[in-house]
MDAnalysis code that builds the backbone (N, CA, C; Angstrom):
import MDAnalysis as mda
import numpy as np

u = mda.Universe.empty(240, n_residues=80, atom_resindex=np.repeat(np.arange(80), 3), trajectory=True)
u.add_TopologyAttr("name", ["N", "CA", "C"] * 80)
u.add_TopologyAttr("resid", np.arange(1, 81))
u.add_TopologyAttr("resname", ["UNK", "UNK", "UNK", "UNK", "UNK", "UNK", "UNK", "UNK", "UNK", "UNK", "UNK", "UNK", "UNK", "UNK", "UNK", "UNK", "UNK", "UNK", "UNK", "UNK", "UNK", "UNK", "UNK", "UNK", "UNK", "UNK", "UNK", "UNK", "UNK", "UNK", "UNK", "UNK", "UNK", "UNK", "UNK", "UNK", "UNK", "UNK", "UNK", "UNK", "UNK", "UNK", "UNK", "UNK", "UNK", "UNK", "UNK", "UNK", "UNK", "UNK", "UNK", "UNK", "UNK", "UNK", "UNK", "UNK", "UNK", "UNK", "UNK", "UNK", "UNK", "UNK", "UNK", "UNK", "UNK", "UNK", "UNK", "UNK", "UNK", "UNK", "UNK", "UNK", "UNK", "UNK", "UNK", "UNK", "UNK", "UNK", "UNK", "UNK"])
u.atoms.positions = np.array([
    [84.938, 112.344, -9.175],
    [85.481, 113.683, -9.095],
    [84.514, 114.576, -8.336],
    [85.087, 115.404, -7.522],
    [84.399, 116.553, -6.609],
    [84.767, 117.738, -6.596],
    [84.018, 118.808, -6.441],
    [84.293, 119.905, -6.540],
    [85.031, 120.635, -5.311],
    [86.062, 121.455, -5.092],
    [87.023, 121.435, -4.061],
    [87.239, 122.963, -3.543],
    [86.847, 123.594, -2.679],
    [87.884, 124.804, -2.087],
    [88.734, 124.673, -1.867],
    [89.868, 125.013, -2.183],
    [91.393, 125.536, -1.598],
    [91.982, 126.353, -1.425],
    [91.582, 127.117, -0.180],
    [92.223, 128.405, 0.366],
    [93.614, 128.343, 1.561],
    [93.741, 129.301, 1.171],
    [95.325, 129.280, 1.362],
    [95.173, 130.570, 3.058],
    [95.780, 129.909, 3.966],
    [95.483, 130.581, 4.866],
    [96.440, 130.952, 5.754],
    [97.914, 130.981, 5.253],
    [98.692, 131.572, 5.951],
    [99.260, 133.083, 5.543],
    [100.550, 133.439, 5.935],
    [100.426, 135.039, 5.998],
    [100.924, 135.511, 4.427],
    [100.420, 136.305, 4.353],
    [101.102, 136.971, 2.688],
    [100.332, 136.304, 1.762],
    [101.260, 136.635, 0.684],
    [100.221, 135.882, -0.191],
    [100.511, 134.401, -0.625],
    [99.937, 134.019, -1.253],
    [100.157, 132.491, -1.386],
    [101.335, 132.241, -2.481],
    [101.867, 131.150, -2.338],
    [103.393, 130.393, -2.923],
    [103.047, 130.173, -4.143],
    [104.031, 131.277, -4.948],
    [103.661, 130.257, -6.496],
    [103.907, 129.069, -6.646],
    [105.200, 128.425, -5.890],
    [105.556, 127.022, -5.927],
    [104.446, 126.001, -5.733],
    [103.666, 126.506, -4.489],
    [102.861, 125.963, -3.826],
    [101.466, 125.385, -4.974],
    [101.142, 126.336, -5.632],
    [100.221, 126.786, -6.427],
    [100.382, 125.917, -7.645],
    [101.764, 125.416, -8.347],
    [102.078, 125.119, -9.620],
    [101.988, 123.554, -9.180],
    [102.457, 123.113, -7.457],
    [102.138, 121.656, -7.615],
    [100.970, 121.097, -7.174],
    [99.968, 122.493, -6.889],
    [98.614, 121.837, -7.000],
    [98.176, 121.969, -8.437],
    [98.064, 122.875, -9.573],
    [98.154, 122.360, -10.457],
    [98.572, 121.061, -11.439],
    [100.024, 120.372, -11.055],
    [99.954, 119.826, -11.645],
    [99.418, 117.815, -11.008],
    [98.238, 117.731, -10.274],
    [97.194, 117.119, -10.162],
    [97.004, 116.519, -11.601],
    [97.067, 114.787, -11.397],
    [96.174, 114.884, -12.764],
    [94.681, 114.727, -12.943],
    [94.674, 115.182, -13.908],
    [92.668, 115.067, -14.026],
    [91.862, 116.644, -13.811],
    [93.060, 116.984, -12.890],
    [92.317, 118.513, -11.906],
    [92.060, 119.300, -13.313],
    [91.001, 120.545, -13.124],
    [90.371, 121.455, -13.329],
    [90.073, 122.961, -12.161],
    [90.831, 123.865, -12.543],
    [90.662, 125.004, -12.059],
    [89.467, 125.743, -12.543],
    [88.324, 125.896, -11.747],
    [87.255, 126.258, -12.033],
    [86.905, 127.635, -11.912],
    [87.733, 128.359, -11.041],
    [87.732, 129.601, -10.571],
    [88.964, 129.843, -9.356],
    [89.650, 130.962, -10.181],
    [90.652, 131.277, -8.610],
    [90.514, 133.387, -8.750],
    [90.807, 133.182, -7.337],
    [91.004, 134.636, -6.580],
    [92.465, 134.019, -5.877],
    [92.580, 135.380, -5.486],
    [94.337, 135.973, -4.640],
    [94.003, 135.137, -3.372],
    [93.483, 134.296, -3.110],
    [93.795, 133.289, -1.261],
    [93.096, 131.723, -1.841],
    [91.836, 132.068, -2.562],
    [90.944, 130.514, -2.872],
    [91.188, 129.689, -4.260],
    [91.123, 129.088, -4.585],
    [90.879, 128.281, -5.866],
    [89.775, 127.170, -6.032],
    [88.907, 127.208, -6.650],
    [87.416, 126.522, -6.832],
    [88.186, 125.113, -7.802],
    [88.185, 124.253, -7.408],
    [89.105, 122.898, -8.093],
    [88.176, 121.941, -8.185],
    [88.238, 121.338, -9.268],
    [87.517, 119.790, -9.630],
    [88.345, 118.888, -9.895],
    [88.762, 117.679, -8.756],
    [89.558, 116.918, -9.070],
    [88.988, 115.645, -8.093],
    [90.308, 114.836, -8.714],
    [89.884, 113.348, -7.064],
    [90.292, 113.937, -5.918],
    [89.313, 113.731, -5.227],
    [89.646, 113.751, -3.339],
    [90.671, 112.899, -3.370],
    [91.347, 111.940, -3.370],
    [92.417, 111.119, -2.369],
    [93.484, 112.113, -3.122],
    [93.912, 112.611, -4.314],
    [94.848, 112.908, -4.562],
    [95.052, 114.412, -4.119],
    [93.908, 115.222, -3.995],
    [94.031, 116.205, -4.221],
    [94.270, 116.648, -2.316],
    [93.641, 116.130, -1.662],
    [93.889, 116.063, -0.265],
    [94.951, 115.256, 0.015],
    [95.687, 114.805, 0.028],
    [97.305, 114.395, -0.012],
    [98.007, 115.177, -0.247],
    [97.965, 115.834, -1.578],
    [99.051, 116.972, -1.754],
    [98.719, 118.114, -0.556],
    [97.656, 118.706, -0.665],
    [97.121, 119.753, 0.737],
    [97.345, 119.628, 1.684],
    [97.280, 118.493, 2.166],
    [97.674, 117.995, 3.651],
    [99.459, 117.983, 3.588],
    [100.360, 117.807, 2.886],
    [101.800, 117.988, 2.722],
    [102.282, 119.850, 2.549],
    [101.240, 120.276, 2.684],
    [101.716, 121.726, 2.429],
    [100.925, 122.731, 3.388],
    [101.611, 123.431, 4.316],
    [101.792, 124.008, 5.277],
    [100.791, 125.342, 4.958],
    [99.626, 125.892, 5.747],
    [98.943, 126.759, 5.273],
    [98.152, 126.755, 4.220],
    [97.587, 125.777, 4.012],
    [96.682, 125.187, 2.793],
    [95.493, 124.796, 3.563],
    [94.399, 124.431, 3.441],
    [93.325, 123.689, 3.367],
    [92.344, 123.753, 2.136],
    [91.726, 122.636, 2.834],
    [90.848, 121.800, 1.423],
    [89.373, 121.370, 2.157],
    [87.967, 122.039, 1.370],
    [86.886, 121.915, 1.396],
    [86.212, 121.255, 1.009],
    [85.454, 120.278, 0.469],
    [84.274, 120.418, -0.269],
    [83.392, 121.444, -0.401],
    [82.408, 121.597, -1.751],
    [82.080, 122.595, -1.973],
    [80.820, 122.602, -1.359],
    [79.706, 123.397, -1.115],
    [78.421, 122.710, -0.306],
    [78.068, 123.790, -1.063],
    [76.253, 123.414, -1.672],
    [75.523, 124.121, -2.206],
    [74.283, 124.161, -1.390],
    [73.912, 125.166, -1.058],
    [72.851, 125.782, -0.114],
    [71.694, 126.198, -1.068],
    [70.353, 125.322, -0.858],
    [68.668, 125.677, -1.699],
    [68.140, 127.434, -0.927],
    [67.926, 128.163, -1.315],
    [67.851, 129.245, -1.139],
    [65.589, 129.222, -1.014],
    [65.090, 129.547, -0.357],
    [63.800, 129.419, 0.063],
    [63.153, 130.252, -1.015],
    [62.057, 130.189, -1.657],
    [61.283, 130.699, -2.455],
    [60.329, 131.952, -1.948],
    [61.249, 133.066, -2.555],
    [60.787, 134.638, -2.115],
    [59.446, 134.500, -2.709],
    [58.855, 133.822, -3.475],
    [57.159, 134.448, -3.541],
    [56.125, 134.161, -2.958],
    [55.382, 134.911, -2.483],
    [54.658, 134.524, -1.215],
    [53.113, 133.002, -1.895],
    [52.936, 132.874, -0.834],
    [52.146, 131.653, -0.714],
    [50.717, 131.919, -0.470],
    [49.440, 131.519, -1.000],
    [48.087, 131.563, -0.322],
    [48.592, 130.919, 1.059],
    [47.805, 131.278, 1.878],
    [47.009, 130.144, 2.901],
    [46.323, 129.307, 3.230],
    [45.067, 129.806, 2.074],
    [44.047, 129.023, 2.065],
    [44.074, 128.653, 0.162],
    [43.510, 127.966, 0.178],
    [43.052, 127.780, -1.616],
    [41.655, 128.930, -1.814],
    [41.289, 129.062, -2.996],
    [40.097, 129.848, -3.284],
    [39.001, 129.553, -2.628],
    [37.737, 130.548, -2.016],
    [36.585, 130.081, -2.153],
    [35.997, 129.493, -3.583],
    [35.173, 128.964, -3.636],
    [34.195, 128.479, -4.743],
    [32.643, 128.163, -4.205],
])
């Protein structure tokens, strides 16, 4: 199981129809939705099959980005 974007990218707002048969996925988990995206945990083969059959849909993987460590660094180590 993988974690999934699915934003909806055609005009207006998105299809409840559309919406109820990506829900009913089995296994899936709605992790978070807004008015265009839905954050989904399900299988890739199933869940990209249904997406790919429905017009104005796409499907992501989720990518997590390491963010660099704001505290600053010596240069040197101590004298002694």
């Amino acid at each position: 199981m993988g974690r999934y974007i699915v934003r909806y990218v055609g005009e207006g707002l998105r299809p409840s129809a559309d919406v109820q048969r990506i829900l009913t996925v089995p296994g899936l988990t709605v992790l978070d939705d807004t008015p265009r995206m839905m954050l989904i945990e399900a299988g890739a083969r199933s869940l990209k099959s249904l997406i790919g059959s429905m017009p104005g849909w796409t499907c992501t993987p989720e990518r997590a980005i390491p963010l660099p460590d704001p505290r600053p660094r010596p240069r040197r180590g101590p004298k002694t």
